[in-house]
Residue frames relative to the residue before (quaternion, step in Angstrom):
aa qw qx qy qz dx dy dz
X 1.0000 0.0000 0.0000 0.0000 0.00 0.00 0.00
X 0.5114 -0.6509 0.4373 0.3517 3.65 -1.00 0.98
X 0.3876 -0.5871 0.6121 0.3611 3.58 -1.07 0.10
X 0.4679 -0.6860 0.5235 0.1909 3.74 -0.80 1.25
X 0.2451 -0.7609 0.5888 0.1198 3.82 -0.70 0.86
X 0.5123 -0.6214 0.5452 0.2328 3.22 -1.63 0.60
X 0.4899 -0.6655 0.4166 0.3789 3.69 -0.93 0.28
X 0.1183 -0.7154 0.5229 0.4481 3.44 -0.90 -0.50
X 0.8439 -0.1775 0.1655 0.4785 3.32 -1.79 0.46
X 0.6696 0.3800 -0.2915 0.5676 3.56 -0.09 -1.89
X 0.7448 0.3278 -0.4417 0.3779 4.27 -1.01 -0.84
X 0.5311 0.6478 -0.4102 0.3606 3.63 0.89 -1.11
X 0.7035 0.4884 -0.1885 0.4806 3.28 0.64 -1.70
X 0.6655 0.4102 -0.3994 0.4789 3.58 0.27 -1.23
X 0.5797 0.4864 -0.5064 0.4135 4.22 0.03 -0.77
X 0.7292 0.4146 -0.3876 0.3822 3.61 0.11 -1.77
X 0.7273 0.3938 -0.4683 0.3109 3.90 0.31 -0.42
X 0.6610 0.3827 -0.4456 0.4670 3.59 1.08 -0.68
X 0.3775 0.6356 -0.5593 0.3750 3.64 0.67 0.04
X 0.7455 0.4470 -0.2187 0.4434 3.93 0.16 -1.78
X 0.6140 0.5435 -0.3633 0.4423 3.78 0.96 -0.55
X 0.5113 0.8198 -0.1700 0.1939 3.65 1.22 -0.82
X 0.1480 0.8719 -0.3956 -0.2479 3.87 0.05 -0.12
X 0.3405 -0.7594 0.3972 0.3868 3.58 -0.22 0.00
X 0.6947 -0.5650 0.3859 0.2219 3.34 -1.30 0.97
X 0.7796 0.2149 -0.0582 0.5854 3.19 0.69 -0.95
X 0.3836 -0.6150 0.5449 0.4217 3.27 -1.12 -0.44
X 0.4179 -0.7223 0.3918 0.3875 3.67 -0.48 0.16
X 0.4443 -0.8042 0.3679 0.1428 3.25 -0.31 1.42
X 0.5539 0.4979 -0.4610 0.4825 3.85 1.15 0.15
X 0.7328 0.3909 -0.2845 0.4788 3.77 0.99 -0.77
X 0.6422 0.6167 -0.4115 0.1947 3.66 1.04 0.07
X 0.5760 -0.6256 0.4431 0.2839 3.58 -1.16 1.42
X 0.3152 -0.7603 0.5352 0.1902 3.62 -1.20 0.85
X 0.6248 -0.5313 0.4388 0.3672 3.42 -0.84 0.33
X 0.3457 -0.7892 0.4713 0.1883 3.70 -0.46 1.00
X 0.3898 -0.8518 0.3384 -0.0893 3.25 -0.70 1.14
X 0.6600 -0.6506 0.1510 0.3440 2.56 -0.49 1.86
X 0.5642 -0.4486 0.5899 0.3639 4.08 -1.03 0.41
X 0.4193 -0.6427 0.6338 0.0975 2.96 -1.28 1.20
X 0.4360 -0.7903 0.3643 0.2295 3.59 -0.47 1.07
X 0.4387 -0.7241 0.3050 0.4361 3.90 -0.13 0.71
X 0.3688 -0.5730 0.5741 0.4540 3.81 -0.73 0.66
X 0.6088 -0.5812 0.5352 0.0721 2.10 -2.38 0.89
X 0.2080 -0.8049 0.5226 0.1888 3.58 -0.13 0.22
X 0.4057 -0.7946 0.4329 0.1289 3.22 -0.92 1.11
X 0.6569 -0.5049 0.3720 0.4186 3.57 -0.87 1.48
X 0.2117 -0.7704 0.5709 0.1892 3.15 -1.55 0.22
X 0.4606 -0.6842 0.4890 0.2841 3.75 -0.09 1.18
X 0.3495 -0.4338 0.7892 0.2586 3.63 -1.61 -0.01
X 0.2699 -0.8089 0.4885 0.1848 2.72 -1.51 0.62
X 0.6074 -0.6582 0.0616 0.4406 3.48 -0.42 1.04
X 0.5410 -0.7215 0.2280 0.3671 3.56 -0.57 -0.05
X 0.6507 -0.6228 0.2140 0.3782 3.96 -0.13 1.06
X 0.3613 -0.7230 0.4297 0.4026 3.57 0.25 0.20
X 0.4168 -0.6261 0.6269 0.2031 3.56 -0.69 1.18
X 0.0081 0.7756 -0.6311 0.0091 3.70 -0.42 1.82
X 0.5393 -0.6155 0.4999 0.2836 3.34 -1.29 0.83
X 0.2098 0.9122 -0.2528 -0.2449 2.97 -0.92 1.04
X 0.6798 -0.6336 0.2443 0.2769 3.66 -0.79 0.41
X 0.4347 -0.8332 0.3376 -0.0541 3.01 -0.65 1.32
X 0.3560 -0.7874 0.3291 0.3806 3.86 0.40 0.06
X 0.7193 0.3017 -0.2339 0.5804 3.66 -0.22 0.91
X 0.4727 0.5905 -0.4748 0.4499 3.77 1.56 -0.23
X 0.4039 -0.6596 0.5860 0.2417 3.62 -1.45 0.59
X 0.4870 -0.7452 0.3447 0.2979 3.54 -0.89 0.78
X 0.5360 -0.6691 0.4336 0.2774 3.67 -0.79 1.32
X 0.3511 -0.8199 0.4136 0.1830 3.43 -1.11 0.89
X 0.6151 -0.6875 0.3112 0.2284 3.59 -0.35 1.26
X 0.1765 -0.7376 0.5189 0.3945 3.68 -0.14 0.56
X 0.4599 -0.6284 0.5168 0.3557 3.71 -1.29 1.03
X 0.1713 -0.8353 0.5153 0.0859 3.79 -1.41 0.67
X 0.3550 -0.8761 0.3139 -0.0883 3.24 -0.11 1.30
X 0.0713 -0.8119 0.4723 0.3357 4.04 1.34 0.47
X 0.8656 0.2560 -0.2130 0.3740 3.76 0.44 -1.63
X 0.7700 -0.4015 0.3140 0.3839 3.41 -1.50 0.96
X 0.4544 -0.6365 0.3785 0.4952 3.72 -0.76 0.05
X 0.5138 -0.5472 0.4012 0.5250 3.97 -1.00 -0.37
X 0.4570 0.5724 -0.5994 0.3228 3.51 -0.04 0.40
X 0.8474 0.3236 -0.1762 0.3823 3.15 0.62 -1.55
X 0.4483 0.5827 -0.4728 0.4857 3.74 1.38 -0.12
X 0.7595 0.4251 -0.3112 0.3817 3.47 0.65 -0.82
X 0.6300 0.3936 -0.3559 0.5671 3.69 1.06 -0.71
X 0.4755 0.3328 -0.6165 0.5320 4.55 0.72 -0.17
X 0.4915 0.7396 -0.4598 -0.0058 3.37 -0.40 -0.66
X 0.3055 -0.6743 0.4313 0.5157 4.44 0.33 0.64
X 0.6642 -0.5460 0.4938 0.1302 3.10 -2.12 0.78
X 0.2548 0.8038 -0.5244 -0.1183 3.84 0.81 0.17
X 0.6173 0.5598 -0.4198 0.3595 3.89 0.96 -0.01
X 0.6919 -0.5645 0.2209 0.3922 3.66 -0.53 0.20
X 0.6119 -0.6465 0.1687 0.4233 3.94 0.09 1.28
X 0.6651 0.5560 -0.1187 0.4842 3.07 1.07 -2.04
X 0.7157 0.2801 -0.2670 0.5814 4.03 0.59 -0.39
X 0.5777 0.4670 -0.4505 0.4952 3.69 1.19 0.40
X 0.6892 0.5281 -0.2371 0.4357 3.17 0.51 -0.68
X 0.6157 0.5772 -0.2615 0.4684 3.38 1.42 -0.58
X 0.7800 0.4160 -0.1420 0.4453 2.93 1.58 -1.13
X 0.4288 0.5393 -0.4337 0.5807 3.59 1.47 -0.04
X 0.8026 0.2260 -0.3726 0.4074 3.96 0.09 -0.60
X 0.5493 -0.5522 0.4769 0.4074 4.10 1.06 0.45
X 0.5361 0.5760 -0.5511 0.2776 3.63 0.54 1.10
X 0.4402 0.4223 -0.4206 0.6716 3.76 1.65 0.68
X 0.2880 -0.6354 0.7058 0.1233 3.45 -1.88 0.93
X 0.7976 -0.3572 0.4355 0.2161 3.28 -1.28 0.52
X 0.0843 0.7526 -0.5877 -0.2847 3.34 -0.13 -0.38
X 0.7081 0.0946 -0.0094 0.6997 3.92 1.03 -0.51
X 0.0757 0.7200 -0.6870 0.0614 3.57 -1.74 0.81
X 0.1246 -0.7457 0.6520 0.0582 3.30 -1.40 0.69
X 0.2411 -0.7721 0.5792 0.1017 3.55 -1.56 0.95
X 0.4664 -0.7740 0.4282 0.0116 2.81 -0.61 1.39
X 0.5285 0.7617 -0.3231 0.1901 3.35 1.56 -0.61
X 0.6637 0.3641 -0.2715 0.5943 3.87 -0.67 0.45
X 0.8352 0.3967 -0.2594 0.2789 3.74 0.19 -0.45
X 0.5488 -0.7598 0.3062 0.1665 3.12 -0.69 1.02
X 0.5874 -0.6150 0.2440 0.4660 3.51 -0.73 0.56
X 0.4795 0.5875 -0.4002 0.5145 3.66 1.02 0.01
X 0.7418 0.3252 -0.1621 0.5637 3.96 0.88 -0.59
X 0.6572 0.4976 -0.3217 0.4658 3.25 0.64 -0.66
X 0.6874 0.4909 -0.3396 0.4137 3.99 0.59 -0.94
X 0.7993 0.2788 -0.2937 0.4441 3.94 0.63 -0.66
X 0.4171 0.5666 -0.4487 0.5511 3.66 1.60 -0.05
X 0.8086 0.2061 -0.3739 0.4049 3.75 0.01 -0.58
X 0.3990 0.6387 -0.4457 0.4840 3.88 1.09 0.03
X 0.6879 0.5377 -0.3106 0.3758 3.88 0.57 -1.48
X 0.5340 0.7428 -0.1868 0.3580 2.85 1.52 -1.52
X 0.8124 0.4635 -0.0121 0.3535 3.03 -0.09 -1.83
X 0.6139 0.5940 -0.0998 0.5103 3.27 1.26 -0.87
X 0.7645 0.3730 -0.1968 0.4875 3.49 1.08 -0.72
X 0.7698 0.2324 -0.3614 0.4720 3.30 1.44 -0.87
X 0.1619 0.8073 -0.4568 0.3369 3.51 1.09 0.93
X 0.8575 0.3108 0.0043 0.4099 2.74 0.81 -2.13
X 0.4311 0.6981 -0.3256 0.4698 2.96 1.93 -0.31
X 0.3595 -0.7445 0.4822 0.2898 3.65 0.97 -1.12
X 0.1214 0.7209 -0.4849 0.4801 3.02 1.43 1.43
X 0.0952 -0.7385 0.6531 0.1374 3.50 -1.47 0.90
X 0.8255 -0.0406 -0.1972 0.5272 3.51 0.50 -0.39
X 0.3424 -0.6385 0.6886 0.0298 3.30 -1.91 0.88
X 0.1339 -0.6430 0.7344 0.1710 3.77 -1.40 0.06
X 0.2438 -0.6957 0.6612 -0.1390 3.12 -1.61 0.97
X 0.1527 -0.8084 0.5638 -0.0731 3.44 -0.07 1.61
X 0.1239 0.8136 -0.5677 0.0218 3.22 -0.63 0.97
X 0.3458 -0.7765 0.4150 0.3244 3.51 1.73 0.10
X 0.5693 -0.6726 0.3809 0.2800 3.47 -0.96 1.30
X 0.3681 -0.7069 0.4916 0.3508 4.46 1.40 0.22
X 0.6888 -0.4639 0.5563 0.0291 2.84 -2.05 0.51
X 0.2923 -0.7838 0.5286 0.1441 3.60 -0.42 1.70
X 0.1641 -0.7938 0.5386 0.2298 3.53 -0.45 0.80
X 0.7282 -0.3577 0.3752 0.4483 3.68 -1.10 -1.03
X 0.3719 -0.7928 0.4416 0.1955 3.38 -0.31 0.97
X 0.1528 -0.9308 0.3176 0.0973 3.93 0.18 0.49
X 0.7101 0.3049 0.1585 0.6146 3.08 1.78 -1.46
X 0.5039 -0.6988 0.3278 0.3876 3.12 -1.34 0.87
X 0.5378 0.5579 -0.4772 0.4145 3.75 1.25 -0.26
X 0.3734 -0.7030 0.5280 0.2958 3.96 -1.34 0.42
X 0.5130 -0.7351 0.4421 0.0328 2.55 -1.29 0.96
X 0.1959 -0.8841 0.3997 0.1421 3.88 0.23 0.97
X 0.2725 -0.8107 0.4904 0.1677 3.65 -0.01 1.70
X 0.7696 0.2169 -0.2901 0.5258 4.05 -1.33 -0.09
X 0.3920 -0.6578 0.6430 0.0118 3.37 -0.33 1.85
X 0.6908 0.5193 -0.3249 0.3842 3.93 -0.08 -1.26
X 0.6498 0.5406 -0.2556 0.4692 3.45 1.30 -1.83
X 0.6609 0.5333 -0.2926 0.4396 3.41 0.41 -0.37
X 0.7509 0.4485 -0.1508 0.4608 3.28 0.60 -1.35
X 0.7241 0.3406 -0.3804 0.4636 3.60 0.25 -0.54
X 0.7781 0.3346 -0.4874 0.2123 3.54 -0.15 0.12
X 0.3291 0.6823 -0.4625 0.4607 3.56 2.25 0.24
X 0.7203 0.4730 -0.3176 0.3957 3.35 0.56 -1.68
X 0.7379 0.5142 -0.3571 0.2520 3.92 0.60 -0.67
X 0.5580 0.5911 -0.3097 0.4933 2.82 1.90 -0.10
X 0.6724 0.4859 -0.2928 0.4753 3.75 0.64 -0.69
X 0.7048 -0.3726 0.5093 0.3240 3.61 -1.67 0.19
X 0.5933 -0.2739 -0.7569 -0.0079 1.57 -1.65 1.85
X 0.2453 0.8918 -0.1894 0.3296 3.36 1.74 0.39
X 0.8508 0.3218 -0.1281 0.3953 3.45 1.07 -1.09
X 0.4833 0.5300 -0.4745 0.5103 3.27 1.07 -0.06
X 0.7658 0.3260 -0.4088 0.3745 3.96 0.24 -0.58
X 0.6802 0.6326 -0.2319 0.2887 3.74 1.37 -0.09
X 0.0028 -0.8796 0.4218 0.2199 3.49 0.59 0.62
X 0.7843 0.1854 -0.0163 0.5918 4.13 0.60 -1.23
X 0.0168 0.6856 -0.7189 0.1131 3.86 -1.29 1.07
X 0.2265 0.7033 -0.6548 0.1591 3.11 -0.59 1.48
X 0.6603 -0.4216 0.3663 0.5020 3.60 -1.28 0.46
X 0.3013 -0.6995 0.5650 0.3173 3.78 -1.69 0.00
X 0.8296 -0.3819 0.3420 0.2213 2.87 -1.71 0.33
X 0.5172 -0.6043 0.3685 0.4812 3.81 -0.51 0.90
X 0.3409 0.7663 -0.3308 0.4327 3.94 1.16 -0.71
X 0.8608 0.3507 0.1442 0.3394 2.89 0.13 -1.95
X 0.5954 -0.4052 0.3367 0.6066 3.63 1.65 -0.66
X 0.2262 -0.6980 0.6626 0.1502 3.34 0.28 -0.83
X 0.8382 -0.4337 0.0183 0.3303 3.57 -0.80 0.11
X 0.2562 0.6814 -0.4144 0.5461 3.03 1.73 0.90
X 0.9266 -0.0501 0.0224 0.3719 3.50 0.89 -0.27
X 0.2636 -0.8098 0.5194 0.0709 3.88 -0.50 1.34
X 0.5304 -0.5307 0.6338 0.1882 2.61 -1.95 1.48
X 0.0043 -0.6035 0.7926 0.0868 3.68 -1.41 0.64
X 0.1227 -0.7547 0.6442 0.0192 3.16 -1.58 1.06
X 0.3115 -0.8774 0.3566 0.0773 3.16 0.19 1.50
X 0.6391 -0.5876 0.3214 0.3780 3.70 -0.93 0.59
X 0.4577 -0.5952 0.4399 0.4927 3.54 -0.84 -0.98
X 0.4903 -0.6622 0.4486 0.3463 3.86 -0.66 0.52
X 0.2718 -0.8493 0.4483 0.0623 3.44 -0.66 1.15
């Protein structure tokens, strides 16, 4: 390896001027100035809710008797599901037959019998004056017996009332059944439903 010389004076000088004439290629990259950056945008701050208000409890007093819940029910009652219900039988012989100006031609009472007796008795029924070529029938099912209320769910008195106008809807039942609406004070009233039966095909 060579042995590295010293300048003299005169070369010393002569470098430092071509030195000052010089430019540099690059920029040096430890002294270089970043680009200034964008403001951070101010945070948002999140609404503040009210808080809801405490329920306003009732209170109870020693020797006070307990207040009676109001009972809550989701579906409409059956009277009025049956009377919203669409018209599929002809208006003018409905309407007759909601105000008890059509008779029966055949009816069965269901009273006293249980839902085990009561479901193929009103099937037998139906079926015969179907085939018979009957259009309207009545269908006593009496208006049941309010029992004791126990619980906070309600409780849905006249079992029969209830059932027979499910059961006219369902197999083997609905195809011969066209209109079920409550009857006429005449007739029972809501103790009992007019079925107006198709025509036999």
């Amino acid at each position: 390896m060579a042995r590295r010389r010293t300048l003299r004076p005169e070369e010393a000088e002569l470098w430092q001027a071509v030195a000052r004439t010089a430019k540099p290629m690059h920029a040096p990259t430890l002294h270089r100035k970043l680009p200034d950056a964008d403001p951070m945008p101010p945070l948002h701050k999140p609404e503040v809710l009210p808080a809801p208000p405490e329920p306003k409890l009732n209170r109870f007093r020693i020797g006070e008797r307990k207040r009676e819940a109001p009972v809550l029910d989701t579906l409409p009652p059956l009277a009025e599901r049956l009377a919203t219900a669409p018209v599929l039988m002809d208006r003018k012989n409905h309407d007759r037959m909601v105000r008890g100006k059509l008779s029966p031609e055949a009816r069965l009472d269901l009273h006293g019998m249980t839902v085990a007796e009561a479901h193929p008795e009103l099937i037998r029924f139906i079926l015969n004056a179907w085939n018979d070529g009957l259009r309207l029938v009545l269908v006593i099912t009496g208006k049941g017996k309010q029992g004791p209320d126990h619980g906070p769910i309600p409780i849905r008195y006249g079992v029969l009332k209830h059932q027979v106008p499910h059961w006219l809807h369902l197999p083997p039942l609905g195809p011969c059944v066209l209109q079920v609406t409550e009857a006429h004070l005449k007739h029972g009233g809501s103790g009992a439903y007019y079925v107006y039966l198709r025509r036999p095909r």
